[in-house]
C-alpha positions as CSV (number, residue, x, y, z in Angstrom):
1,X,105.1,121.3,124.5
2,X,101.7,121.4,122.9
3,X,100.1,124.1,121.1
4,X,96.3,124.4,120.1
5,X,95.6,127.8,119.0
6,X,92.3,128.6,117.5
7,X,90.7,131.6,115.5
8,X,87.7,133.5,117.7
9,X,86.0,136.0,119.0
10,X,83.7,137.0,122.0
11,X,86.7,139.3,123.8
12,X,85.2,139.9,126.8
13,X,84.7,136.4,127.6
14,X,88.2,135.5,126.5
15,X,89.6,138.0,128.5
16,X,87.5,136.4,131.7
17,X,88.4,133.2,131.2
18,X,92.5,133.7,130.7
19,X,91.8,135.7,134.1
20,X,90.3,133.3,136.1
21,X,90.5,132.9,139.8
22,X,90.0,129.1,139.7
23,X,93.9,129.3,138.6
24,X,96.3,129.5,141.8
25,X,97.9,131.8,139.8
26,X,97.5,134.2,136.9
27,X,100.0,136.6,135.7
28,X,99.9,138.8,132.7
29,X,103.9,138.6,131.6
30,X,103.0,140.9,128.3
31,X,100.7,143.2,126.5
32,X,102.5,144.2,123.6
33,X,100.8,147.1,121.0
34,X,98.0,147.5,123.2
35,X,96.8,151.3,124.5
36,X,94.9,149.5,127.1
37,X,96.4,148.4,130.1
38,X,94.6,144.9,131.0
39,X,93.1,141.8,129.0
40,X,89.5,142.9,129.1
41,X,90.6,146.9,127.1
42,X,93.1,145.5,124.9
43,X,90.8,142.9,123.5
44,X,87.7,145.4,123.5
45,X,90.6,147.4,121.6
46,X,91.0,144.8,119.0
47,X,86.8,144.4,118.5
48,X,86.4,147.6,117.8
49,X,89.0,147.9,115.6
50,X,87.5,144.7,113.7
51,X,84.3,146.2,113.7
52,X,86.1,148.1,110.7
53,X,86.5,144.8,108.7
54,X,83.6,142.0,107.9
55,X,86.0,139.9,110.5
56,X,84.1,138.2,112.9
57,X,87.3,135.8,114.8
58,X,89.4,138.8,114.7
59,X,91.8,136.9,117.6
60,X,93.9,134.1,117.3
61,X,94.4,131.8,121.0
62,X,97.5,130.0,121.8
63,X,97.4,127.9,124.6
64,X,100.7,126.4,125.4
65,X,101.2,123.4,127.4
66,X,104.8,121.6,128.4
67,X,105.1,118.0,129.3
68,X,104.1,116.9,133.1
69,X,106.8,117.0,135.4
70,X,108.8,119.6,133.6
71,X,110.1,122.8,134.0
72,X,109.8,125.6,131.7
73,X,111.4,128.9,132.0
74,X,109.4,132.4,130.8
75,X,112.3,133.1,128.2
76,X,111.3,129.3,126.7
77,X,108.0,129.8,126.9
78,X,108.0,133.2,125.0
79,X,110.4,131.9,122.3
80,X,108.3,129.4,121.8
81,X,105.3,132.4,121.4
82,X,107.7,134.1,119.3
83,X,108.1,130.9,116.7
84,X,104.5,130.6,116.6
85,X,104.1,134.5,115.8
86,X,106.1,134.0,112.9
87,X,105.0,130.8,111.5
88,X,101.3,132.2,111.7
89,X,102.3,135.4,109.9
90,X,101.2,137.5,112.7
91,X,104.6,139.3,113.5
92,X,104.2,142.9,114.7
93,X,100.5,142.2,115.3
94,X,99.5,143.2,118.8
95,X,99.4,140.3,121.2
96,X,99.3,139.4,125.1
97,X,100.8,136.5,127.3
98,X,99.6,135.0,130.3
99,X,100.5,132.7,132.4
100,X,98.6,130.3,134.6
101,X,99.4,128.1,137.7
102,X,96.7,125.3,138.4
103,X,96.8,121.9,139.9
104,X,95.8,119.3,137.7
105,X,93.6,115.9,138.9
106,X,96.2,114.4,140.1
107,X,97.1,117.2,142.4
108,X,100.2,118.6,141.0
109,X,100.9,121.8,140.1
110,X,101.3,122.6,136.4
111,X,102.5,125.7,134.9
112,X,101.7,126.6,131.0
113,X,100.8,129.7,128.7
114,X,98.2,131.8,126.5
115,X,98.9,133.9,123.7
116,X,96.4,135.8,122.0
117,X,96.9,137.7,118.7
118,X,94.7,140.5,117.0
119,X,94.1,139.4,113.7
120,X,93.3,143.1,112.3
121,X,96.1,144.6,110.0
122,X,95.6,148.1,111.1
123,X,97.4,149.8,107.7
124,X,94.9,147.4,105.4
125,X,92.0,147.5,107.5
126,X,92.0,143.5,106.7
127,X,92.2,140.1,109.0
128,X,95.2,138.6,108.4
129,X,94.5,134.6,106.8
130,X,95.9,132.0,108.9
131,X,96.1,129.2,106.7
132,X,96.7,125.7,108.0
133,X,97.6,126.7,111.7
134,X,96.6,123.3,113.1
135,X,99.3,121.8,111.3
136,X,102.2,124.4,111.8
137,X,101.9,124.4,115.5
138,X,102.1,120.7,115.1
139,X,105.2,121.0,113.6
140,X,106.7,123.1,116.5
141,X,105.6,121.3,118.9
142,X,107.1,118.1,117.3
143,X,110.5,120.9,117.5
144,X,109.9,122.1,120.5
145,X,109.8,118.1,121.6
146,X,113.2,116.9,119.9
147,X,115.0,119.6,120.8
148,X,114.3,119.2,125.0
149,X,114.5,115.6,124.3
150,X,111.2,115.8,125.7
151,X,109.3,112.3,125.3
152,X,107.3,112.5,122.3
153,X,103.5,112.0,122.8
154,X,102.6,109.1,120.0
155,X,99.7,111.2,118.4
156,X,102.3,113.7,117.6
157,X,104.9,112.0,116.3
158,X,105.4,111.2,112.6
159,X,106.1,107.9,111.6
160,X,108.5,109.4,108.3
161,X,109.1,106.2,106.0
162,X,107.2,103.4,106.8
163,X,107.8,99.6,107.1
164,X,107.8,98.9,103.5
165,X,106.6,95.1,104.3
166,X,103.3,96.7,104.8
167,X,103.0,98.8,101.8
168,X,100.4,97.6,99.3
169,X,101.3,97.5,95.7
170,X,100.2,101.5,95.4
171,X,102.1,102.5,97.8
172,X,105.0,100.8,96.9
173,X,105.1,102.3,93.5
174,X,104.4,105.3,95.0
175,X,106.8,105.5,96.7
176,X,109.5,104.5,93.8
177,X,108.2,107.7,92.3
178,X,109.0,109.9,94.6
179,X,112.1,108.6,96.3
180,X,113.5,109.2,100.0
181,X,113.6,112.8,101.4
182,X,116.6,113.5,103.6
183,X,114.8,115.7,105.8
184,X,111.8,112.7,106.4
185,X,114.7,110.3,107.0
186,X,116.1,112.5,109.9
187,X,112.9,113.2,111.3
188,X,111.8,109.2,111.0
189,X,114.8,108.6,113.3
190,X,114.2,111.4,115.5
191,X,110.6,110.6,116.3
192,X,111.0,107.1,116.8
193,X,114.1,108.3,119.2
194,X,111.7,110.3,121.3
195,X,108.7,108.2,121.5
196,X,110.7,105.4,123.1
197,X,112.6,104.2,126.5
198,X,114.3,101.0,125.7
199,X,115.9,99.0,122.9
200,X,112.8,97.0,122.3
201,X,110.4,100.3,122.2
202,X,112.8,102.1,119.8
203,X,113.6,98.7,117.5
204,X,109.6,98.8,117.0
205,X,109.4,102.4,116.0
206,X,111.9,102.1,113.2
207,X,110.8,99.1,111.9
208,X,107.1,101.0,111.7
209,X,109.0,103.8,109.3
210,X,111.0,101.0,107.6
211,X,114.7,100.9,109.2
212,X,116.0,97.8,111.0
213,X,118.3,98.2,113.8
214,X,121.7,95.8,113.5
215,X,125.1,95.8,114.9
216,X,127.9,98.1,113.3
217,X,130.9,97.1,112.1
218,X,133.3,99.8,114.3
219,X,131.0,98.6,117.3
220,X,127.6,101.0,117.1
221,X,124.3,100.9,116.6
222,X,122.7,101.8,113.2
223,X,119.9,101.0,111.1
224,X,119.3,99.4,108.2
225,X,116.9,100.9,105.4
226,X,115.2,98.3,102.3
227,X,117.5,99.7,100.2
228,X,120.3,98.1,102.4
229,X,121.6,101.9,103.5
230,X,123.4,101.9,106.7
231,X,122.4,105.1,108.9
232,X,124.4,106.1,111.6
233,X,121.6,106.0,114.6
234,X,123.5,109.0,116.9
235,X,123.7,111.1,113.7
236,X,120.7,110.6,112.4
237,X,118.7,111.7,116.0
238,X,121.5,114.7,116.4
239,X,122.9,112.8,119.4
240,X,125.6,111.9,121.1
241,X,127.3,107.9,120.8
242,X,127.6,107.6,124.9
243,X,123.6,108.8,125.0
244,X,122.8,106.0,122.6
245,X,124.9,103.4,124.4
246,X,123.1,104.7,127.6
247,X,119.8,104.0,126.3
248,X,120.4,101.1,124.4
249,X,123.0,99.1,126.3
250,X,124.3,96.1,125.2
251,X,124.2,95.5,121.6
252,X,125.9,91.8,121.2
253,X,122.4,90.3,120.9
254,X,121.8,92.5,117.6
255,X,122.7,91.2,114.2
256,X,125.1,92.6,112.3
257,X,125.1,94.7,109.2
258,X,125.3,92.1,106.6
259,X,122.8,89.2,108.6
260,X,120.1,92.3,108.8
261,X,120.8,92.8,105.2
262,X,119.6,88.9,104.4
263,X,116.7,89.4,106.7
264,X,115.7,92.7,104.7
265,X,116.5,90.9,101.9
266,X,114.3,88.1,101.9
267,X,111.5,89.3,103.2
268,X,111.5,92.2,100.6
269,X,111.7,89.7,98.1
270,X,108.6,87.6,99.7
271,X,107.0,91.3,99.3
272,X,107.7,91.0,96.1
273,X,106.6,88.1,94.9
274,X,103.1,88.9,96.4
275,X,102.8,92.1,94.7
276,X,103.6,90.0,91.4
277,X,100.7,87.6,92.6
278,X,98.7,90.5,92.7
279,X,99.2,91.7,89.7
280,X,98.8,88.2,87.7
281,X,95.8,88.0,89.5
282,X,94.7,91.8,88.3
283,X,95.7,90.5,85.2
284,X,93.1,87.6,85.3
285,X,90.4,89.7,86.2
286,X,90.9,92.4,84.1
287,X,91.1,89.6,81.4
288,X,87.6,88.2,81.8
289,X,86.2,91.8,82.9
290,X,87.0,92.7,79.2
291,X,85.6,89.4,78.1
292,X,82.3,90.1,79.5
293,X,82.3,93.9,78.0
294,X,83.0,93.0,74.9
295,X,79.8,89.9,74.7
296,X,77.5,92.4,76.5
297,X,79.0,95.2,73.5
298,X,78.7,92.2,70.8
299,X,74.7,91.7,72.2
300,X,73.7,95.0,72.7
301,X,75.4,96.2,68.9
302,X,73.7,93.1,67.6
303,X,70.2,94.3,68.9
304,X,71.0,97.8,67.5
305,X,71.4,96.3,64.0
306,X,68.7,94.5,64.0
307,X,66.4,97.5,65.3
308,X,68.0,99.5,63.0
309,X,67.4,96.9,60.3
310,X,63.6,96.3,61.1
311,X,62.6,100.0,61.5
312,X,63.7,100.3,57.6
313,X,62.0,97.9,57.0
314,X,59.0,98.8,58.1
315,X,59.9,102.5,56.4
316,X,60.4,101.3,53.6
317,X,57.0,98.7,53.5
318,X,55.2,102.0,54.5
319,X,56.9,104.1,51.7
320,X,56.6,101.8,49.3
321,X,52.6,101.4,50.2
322,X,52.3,105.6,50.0
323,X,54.3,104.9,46.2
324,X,51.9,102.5,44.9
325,X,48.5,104.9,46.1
326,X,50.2,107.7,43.6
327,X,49.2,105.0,40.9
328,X,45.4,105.5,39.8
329,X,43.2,102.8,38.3
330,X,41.1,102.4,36.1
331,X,39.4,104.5,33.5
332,X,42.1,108.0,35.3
333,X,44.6,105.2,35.0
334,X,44.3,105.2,31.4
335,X,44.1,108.8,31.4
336,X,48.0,108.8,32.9
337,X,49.0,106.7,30.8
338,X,47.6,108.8,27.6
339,X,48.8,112.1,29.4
340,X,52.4,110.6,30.3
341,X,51.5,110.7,34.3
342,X,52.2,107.3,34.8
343,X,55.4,107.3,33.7
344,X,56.6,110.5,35.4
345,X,54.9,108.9,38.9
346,X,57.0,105.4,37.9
347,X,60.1,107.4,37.6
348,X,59.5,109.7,40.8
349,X,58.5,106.5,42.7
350,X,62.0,105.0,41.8
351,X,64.0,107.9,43.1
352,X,62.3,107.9,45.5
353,X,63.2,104.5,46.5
354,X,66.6,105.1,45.5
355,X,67.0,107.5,48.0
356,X,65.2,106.0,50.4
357,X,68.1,103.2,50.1
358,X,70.9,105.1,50.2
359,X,69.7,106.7,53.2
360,X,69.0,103.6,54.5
361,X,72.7,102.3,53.7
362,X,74.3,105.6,55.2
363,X,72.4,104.6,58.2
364,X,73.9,101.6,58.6
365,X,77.1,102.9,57.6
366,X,76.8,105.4,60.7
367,X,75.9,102.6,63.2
368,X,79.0,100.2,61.5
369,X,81.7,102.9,61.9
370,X,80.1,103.9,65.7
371,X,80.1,99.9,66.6
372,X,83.3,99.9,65.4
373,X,84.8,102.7,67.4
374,X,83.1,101.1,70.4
375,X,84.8,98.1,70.2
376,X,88.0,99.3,69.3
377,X,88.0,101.5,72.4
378,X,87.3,98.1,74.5
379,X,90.1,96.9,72.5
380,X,92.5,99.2,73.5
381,X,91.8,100.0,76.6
382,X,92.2,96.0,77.2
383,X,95.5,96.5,75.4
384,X,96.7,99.5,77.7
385,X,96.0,97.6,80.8
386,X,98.0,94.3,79.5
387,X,100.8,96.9,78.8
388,X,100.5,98.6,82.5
389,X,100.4,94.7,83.8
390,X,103.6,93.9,81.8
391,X,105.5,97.0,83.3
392,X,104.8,96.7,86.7
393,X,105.7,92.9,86.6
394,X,108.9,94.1,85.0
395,X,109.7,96.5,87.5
396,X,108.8,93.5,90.0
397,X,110.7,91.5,88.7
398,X,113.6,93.8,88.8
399,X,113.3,94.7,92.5
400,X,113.3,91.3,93.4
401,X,116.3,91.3,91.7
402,X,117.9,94.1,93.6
403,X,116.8,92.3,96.4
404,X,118.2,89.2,95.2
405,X,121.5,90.9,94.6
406,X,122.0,92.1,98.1
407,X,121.2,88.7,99.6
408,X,123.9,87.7,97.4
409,X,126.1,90.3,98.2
410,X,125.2,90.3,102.2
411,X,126.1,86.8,101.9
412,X,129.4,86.7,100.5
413,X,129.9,89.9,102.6
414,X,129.3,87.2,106.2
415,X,131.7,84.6,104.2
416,X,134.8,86.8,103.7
417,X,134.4,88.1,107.6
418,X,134.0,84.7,108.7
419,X,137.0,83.5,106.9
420,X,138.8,86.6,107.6
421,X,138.1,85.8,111.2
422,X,139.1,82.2,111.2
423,X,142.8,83.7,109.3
424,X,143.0,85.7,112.0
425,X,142.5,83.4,114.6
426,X,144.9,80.5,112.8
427,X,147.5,83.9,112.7
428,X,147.2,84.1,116.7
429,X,147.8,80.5,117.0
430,X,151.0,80.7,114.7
431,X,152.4,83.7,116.0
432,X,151.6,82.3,119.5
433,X,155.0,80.4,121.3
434,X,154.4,76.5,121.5
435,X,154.4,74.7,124.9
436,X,157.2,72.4,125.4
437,X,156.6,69.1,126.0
438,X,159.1,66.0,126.8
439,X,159.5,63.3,124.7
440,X,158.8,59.9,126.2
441,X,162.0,58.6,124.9
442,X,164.0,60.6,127.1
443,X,163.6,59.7,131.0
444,X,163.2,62.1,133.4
445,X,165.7,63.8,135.4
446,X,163.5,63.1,138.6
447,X,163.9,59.0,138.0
């Protein structure tokens, strides 16, 4: 059943449309907290009460629309109202059902349902927030699908886990991080269940969340995760074993537990060696990326140095000119040096300069230490991404050896059945009386 419920206003036209003639039939089934007595007063009811509040969508519309072809009962219809009420937060708030009777295009007549809510909390004089509705009536209708056994519509179902041999390397460390939830494996399982009619349909929806369908040991079907977890298919959809068979027939063609188990294997360990690929070649590029930072840093410090270098230069040439005009010439040049002014301009003239250096030095002691620091940020950030590269290359290498492993394992697993079932077989023939046969040395009785 799908529900699209929206937040809104405009009562009077709501209440028009839900009681249109163009239906073949209408019936209000429930107006509940309401003085009024039809659509049209108990939504006026609801404005006015709004007109309290700075609401202006003070109702909430819930359409509710089954599957073609099926037949819905009022009680399922309002339990399905009622799960919506609660999930929206609206319990208690006054509402009204109605139900329509239309033929669609095709010509067939189709039955399905309104709700519509008053926002308005009457004690707070405040519209109630109906955060992410979209998505929880999503998730009942996705309930409201498995538990009819209803055939899923594919935009609603969720594909849960995913083929993992179409993760990129993000995802797939992603999803190492945050593990398998039970609850998305059983719902992986039961969508793909209810979006498909055959054994080919539903082999394709779990491979899309990332389970392979094989042959079990006791005779039933299960699946197959990367991890090389075996899931019991009728338990994990909440189903019976005959309703599985019945869907699924035959299940000789299938492999069995441990030959699924190779296939998994090897083509997770394929997936792995192209994420390591990918990462040697991240590697590479990060490698000469950092190359190329640090010669455009090396240029661009070198052409701050020499700036630097050349503006003191001309500083000092023009500091040094403004020191030399303090020293007069000539007959007053004679009078500093009588008086003593020579000397103390010498003497200024030299601090002067001395400072004028140190500065100078300090300067270029700034610039050093900031180049520095530059570089050694290139440096280490270089460093932190080698360091990343390593671990995820380690962790790489150790899932392929996981996978490795179960190959292995899966292997030896198919060699001890196999030789188990050759034993058995060589039992039978021991245990089974020989045919007697007469020895040509001895003639025949009928000669």
């Amino acid at each position: 059943m799908i529900l699209v419920g929206n937040q809104r206003g405009g009562a009077r036209d709501l209440a028009s449309h839900l009681m249109k003639h163009e239906n073949e039939r209408v019936e209000v089934a429930e107006l509940r907290g309401f003085v009024a007595d039809d659509l049209d007063g108990a939504f006026q009811e609801s404005y006015a009460i709004s007109r309290g509040t700075k609401c202006k969508q003070f109702l909430f519309s819930l359409s509710l629309n089954p599957p073609k072809g099926t037949d819905v009962s009022d009680d399922q219809f309002i339990s399905a109202v009622d799960r919506a009420e609660s999930r929206l937060g609206l319990s208690g708030q006054p509402r009204a059902v109605v139900f329509h009777e239309k033929h669609g295009d095709d010509g067939e007549l189709r039955r399905h349902a309104h709700a519509v809510w008053s926002r308005i909390d009457v004690e707070e004089m405040k519209a109630i927030p109906l955060p992410h509705s979209k998505r929880k009536m999503q998730d009942i209708s996705r309930d409201l699908y498995l538990e009819h056994g209803w055939k899923m519509p594919r935009g609603l179902a969720v594909s849960g886990e995913r083929d993992p041999r179409n993760f990129t390397l993000a995802e797939w460390q992603q999803a190492k991080r945050i593990g398998q939830d039970p609850r998305g494996i059983k719902a992986a399982f039961q969508d793909a269940w209810a979006i498909s009619d055959s054994k080919a349909a539903f082999t394709h929806a779990l491979q899309e969340r990332g389970y392979w369908l094989a042959r079990g040991d006791k005779r039933g079907y299960v699946a197959v995760d990367h991890h090389g977890e075996v899931h019991n298919i009728a338990k994990r959809v909440g189903i019976k074993t005959r309703e599985v068979r019945e869907r699924l027939g035959d299940m000789d063609a299938l492999p069995s537990v441990a030959d699924t188990k190779i296939n998994i294997a090897r083509a997770m360990h394929t997936k792995m060696e192209e994420f390591q690929r990918e990462v040697a070649e991240k590697e590479e590029r990060e490698c000469k990326d950092a190359e190329a930072k640090r010669e455009a840093i090396k240029a661009r410090q070198k052409a701050q140095r020499d700036a630097q270098k050349e503006a003191a230069r001309l500083r000092q040439q023009s500091e040094e000119q403004d020191r030399q005009k303090r020293i007069r010439r000539g007959l007053l040049g004679l009078l500093d040096r009588l008086t003593g002014e020579r000397k103390r301009t010498l003497e200024r003239n030299a601090q002067e300069a001395e400072t004028a250096q140190t500065k100078d030095r300090k300067e270029r002691d700034h610039l050093t230490a900031a180049q520095l620091a530059q570089r050694r940020t290139v440096v280490n950030e270089r460093i932190q991404q080698r360091e990343e590269n390593k671990t995820v290359t380690r962790s790489l290498t150790e899932d392929a050896k996981v996978f490795h492993n179960m190959e292995a394992d899966a292997e030896a697993e198919r060699a001890a059945r196999r030789e188990a079932f050759k034993e058995h077989r060589r039992t039978q023939s021991e245990d089974r009386p020989r045919r007697r046969t007469r020895s040509r040395d001895v003639p025949s009785l009928d000669r």
